[in-house]
C-alpha positions in Angstrom: 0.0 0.0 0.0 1.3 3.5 -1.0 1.8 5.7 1.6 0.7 9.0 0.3 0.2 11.1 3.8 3.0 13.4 4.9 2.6 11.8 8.7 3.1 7.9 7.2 5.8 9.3 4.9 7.2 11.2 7.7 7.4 8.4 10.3 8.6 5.6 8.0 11.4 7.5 7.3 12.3 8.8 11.0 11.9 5.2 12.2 14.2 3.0 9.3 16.3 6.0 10.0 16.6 4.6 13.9 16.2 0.9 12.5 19.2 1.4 9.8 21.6 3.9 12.2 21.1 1.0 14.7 22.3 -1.9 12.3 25.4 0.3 11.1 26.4 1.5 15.2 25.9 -2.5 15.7 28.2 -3.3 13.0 30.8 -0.8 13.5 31.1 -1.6 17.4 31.5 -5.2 16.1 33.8 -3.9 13.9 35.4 -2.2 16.5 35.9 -4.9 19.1 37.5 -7.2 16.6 40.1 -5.1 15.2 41.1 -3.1 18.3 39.0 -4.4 21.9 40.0 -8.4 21.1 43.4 -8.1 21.1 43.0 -5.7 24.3 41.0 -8.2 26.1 43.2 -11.0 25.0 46.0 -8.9 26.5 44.4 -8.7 29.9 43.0 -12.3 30.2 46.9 -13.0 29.3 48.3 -11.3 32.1 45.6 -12.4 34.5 46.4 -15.8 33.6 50.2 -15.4 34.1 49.3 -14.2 37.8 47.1 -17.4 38.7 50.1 -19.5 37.5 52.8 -16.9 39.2 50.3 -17.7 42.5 50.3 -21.2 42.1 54.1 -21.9 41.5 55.1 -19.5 44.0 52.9 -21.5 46.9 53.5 -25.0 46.0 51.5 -26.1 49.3 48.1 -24.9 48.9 45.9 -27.1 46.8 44.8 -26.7 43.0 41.3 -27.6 43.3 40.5 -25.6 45.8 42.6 -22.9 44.1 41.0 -22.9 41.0 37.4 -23.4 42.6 37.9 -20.2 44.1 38.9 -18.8 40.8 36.0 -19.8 39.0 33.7 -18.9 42.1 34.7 -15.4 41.2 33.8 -15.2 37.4 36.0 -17.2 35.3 35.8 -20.8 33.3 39.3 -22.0 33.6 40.2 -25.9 32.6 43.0 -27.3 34.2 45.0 -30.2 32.4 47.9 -32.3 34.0 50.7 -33.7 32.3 49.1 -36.8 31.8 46.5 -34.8 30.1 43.5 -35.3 32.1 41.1 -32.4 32.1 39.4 -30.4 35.1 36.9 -28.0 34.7 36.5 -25.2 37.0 33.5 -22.3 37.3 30.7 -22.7 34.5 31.3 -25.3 31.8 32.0 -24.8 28.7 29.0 -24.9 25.7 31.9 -26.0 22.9 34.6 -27.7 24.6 36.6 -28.8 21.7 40.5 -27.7 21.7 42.8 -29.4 19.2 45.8 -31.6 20.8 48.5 -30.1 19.4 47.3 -26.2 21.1 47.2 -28.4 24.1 50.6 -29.8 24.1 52.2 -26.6 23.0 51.1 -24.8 26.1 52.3 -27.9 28.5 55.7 -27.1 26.7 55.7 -23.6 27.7 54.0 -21.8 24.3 51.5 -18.9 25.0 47.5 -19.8 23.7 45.3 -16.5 22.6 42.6 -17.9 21.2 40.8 -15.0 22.5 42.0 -12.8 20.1 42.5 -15.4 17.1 39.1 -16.2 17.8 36.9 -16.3 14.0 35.0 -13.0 13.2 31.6 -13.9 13.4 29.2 -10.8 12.4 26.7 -11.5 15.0 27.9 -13.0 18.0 31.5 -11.7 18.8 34.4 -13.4 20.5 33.3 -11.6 23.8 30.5 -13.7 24.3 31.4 -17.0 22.3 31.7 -19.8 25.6 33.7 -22.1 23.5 37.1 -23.5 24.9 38.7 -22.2 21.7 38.1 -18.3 22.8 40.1 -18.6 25.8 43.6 -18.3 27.1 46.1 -20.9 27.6 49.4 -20.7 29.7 51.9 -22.6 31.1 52.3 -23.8 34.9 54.6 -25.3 36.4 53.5 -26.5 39.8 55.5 -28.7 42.8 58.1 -29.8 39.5 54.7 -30.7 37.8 54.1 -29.1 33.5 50.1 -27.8 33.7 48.2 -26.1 31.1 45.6 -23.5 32.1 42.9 -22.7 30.1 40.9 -19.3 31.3 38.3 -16.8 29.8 35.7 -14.9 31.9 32.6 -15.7 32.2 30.1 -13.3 30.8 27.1 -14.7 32.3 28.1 -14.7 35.5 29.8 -11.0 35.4 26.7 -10.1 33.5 24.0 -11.3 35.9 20.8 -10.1 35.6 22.4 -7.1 34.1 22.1 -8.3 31.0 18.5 -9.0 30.7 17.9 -4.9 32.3 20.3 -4.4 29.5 17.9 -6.3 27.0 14.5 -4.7 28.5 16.0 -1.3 28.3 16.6 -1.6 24.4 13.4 -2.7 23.8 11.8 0.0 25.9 13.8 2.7 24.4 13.0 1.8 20.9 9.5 1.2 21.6 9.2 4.5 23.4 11.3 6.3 20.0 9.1 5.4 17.9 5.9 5.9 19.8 7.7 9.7 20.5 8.2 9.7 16.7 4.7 9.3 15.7 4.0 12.2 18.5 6.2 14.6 17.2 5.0 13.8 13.8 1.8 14.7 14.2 2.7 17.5 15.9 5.2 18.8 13.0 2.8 17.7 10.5 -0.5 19.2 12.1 0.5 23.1 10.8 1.3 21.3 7.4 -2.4 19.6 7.1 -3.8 23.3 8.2 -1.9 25.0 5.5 -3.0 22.4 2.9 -6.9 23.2 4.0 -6.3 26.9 3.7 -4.4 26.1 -0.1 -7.9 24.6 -0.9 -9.6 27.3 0.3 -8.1 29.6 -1.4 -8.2 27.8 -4.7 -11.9 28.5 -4.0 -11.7 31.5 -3.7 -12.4 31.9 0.2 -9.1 34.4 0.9 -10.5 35.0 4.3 -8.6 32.3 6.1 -7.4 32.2 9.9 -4.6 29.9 10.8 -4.3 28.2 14.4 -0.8 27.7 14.0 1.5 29.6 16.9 4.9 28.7 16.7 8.4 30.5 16.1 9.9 27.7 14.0 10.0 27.9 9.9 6.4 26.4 10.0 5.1 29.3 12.0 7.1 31.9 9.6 5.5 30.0 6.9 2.3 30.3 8.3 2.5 34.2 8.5 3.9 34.3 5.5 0.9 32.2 3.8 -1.5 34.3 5.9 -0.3 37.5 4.5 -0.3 35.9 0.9 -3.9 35.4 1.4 -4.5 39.3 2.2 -3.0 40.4 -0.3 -4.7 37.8 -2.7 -7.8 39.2 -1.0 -6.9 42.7 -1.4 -6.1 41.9 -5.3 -9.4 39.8 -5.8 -11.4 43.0 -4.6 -9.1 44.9 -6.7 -9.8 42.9 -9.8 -13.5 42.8 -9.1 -13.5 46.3 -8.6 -11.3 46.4 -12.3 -14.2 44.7 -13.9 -16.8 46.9 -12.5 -15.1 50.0 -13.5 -13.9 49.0 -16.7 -17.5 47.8 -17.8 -18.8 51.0 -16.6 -16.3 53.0 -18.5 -16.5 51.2 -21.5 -20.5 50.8 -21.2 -21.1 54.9 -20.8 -19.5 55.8 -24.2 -20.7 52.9 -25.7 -24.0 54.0 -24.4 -23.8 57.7 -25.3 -22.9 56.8 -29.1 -25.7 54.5 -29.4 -28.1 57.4 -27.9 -26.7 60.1 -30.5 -26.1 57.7 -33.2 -29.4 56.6 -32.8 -30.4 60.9 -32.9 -28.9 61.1 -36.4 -30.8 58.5 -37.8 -34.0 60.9 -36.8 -34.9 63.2 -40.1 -36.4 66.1 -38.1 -32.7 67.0 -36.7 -31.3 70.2 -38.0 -28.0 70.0 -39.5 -26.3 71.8 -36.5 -27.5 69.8 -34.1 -26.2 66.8 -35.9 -22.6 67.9 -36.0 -23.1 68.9 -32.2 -24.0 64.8 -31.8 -21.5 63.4 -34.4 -18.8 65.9 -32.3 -20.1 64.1 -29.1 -19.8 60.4 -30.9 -15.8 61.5 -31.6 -15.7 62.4 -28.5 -16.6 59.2 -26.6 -14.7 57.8 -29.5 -11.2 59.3 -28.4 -12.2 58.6 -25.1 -12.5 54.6 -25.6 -9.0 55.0 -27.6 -7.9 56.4 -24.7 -8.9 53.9 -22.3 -7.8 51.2 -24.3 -4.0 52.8 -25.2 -3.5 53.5 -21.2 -4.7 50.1 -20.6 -2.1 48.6 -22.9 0.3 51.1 -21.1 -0.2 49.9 -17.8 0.1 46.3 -18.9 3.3 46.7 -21.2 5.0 48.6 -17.9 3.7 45.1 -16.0 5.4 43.2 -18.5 8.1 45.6 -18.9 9.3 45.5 -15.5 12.7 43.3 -15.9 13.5 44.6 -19.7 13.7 48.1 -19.0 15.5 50.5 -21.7 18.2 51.7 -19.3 19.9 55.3 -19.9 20.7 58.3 -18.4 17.7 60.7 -18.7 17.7 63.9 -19.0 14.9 64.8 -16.5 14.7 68.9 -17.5 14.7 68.6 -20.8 11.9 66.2 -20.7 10.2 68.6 -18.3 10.4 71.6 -21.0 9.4 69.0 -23.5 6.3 68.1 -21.8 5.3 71.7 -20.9 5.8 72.9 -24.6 3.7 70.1 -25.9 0.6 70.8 -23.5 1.1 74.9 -24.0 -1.8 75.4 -25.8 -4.0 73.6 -23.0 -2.2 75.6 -20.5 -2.8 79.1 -22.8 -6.5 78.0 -23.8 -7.1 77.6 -19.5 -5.7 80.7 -18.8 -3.3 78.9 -16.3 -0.2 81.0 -15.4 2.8 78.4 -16.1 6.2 78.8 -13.6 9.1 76.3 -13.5 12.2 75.5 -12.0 14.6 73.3 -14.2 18.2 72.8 -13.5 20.3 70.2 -15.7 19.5 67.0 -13.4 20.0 63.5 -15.0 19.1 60.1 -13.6 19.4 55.9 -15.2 16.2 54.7 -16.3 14.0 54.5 -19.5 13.4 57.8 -21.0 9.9 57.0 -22.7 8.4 55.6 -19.4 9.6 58.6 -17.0 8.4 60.4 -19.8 4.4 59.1 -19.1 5.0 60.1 -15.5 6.1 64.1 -16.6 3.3 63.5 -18.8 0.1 62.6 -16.6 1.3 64.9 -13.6 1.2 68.2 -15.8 -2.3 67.3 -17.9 -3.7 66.2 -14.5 -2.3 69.4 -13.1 -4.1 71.2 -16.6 -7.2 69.0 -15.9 -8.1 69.3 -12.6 -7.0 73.3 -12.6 -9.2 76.4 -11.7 -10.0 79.1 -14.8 -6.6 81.4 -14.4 -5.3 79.4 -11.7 -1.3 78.4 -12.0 1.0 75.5 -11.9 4.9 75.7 -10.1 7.0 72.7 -11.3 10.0 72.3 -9.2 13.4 70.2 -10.0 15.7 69.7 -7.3 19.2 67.7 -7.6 21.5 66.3 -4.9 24.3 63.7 -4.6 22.1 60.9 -4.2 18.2 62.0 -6.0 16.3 64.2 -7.9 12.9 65.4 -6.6 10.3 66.9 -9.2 7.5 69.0 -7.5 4.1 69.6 -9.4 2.0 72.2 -7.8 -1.4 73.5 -8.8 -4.0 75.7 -7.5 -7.0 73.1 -8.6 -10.0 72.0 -6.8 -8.0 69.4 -4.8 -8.4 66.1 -3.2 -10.4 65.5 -0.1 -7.8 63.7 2.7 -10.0 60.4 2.6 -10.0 59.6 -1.2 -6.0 60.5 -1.0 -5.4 56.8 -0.3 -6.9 55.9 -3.3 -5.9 58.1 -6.3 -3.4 55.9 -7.3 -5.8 52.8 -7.8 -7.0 51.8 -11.2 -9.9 53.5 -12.9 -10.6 55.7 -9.5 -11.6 59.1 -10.0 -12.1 60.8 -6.6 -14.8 63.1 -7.5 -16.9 61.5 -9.7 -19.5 64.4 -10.3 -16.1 65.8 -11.9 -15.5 62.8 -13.9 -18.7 63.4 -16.2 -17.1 66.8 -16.7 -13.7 66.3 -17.2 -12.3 63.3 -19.6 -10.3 60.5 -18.3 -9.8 57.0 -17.6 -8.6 57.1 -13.9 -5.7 55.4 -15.3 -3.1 57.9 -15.3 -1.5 58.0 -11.5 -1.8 53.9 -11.4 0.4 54.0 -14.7 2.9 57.1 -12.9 3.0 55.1 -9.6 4.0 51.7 -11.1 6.7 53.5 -13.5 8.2 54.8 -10.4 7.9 52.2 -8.8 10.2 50.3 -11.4 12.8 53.0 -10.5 12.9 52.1 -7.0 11.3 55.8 -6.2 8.1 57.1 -4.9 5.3 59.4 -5.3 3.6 61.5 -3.2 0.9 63.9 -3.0 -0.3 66.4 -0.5 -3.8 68.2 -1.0 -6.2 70.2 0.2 -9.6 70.5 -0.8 -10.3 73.3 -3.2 -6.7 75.2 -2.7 -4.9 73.1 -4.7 -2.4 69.8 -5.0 1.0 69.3 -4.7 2.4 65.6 -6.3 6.3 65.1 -5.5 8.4 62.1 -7.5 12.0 61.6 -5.8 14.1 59.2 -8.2 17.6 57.6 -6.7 20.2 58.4 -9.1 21.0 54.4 -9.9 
């Protein structure tokens, strides 16, 4: 059966993680104890066995058997063989007791016996525990003029006691208690994953008004405010788009409507030829007015596009100023609207034709939204690091409320104004992205019916 579930996936892992990590730490201590601990432990058993036979020859008087009783009372299998070869076993017997004759008749003539450490490697059951005569020690004595052979190794069982089976208990305990932990902690790492997963669906549905329970200070719970601030500002650009569609559909739809209306008017016979020039005037207006719409919409989504294949260059920020100024003077002349500027050489890196659109839309909004006579004061400030271009204008202003909101699409803050002036409310969201693409901002400051001030500062990248 596929495990398809983080929390299965997640636990399998974690416990033939423990299950493998155990096998290798097995097989490297076993590893271990042949190449290094045997030959150690072969050592000592060596020199133990040396002092037993030291003891014996040195105190010819006491007696072997009770010697070496007392020996293997203490912890050791020893097996005792007299010159005639007869065997005595001392302390626990043996399981394997064979020995070859010749290992036995080298050691009465004096040779050394570590079958401890030239024990076989056996993967699973090392030389330490192995109770075979073979993985034992053999040494000389010479006892009351007498050749013995000794034959010692300890005895695990009885050193080990009931120590071993605690031993065994407590490994099976601990690795029943790892992976019941394991499939806790799981769930409780997983748990903010599942939650996160819900809210994914729930946003695919368009529900961006999620709440995640998840209260941590790991990278889940980073994650998680990370993923609930995705979702506001999906939210934010849902109502955004909604509201895109709304507008757009009623700015397209009133033209469309008022062309229909007069079109409709100059089918009528009874209309005077003045009037219908008056209504086919109208018809081009709502005309340039759609073209209009349509060419800032294409603006605004070539800058979207445009965004990482900018036309880098050094501008020349007056000079587009004065450009911009002489191309609207006749709207400026035809307002009455007393023109004043400011324009020191000042220079900054960035695409000419889209700073351009910004010089552009501040000055006809500055013309558009202007009293009869009134004035306009554009401003050009240079330092070491930015440039700062002030448009001022004594127009009708912007209430503090509807500030927030001048730089959305298709918003218009007066809308009574609107039907009298043309636009497509397009103008400061194309300004405000184009800056925004050259790492500056825009700001205004208004007040209502004295006039507005809108201030780009560009770094000089």
């Amino acid at each position: 059966m596929k495990m398809k579930s983080l929390y299965s996936k997640f636990a399998f892992i974690t416990i033939m993680i423990m299950i493998v990590s155990g096998i290798i730490s097995f097989l490297l201590s076993n590893a271990y104890y042949q190449v290094k601990l045997k030959q150690q432990n072969d050592e000592k058993i060596t020199h133990f066995a040396f002092e037993i036979a030291d003891f014996a020859s040195e105190h010819p008087l006491i007696s072997l058997e009770d010697y070496f009783d007392h020996i293997g009372a203490i912890g050791y299998q020893i097996l005792l063989i007299n010159p005639d070869g007869d065997k005595q076993y001392f302390g626990s017997p043996f399981r394997k007791k064979e020995l070859p004759k010749e290992i036995t008749e080298k050691v009465l003539h004096g040779e050394v016996f570590h079958g401890v450490s030239q024990f076989p490697h056996k993967t699973f059951v090392t030389g330490f525990f192995a109770n075979e005569l073979k993985n034992s020690v053999g040494v000389p004595l010479e006892y009351n003029n007498k050749k013995y052979a000794i034959f010692i190794r300890p005895d695990i069982k009885l050193m080990f006691n009931e120590m071993h089976i605690l031993f065994g208990w407590l490994l099976v305990i601990s690795i029943l208690l790892s992976i019941l932990f394991v499939l806790i902690s799981t769930k409780y790492l997983v748990k903010p994953i599942r939650n996160l997963k819900k809210a994914t669906k729930e946003i695919a549905e368009g529900n961006f008004s999620i709440k995640l329970d998840i209260d941590r200070k790991d990278e889940l719970g980073h994650l998680a405010i990370s993923f609930t601030r995705m979702a506001e500002k999906l939210a934010k650009v849902d109502m955004l788009r909604k509201e895109l569609i709304s507008n757009i559909s009623h700015d397209i739809q009133s033209p469309l409507t008022n062309i229909k209306g007069y079109l409709n008017l100059l089918e009528s016979s009874d209309k005077s030829e003045e009037e219908k020039q008056q209504y086919i005037r109208v018809v081009h207006s709502e005309v340039n007015r759609l073209s209009n719409m349509a060419k800032e919409l294409l603006l605004l989504s070539s800058i979207e596009s445009k965004k990482d294949m900018m036309d880098i260059s050094t501008v020349d920020v007056a000079g587009q100023l004065k450009s911009v100024i002489h191309q609207y003077q006749w709207r400026i002349l035809d307002k009455g609207i007393m023109m004043s500027y400011s324009l020191p050489d000042a220079s900054v890196k960035g695409d000419a034709s889209l700073l351009y659109s910004v010089w552009e839309n501040l000055l006809t909004n500055a013309i558009k939204y202007n009293c009869e006579n009134g004035t306009i004061d554009i401003e050009l400030t240079d330092s070491e690091s930015q440039i700062e271009v002030a448009v001022k204008d004594t127009g009708i202003g912007i209430d503090t409320n509807e500030m927030v909101r001048i730089f959305d699409r298709f918003y218009r803050a007066d809308t009574s104004r609107a039907r009298s002036v043309e636009g497509t409310g397009l103008g400061l969201s194309i300004a405000q992205s184009i800056v925004d693409m050259h790492h500056g901002v825009i700001n205004v400051t208004s007040q209502k019916g004295k006039g507005t001030i809108f201030t780009v500062i560009l770094p000089k990248m």
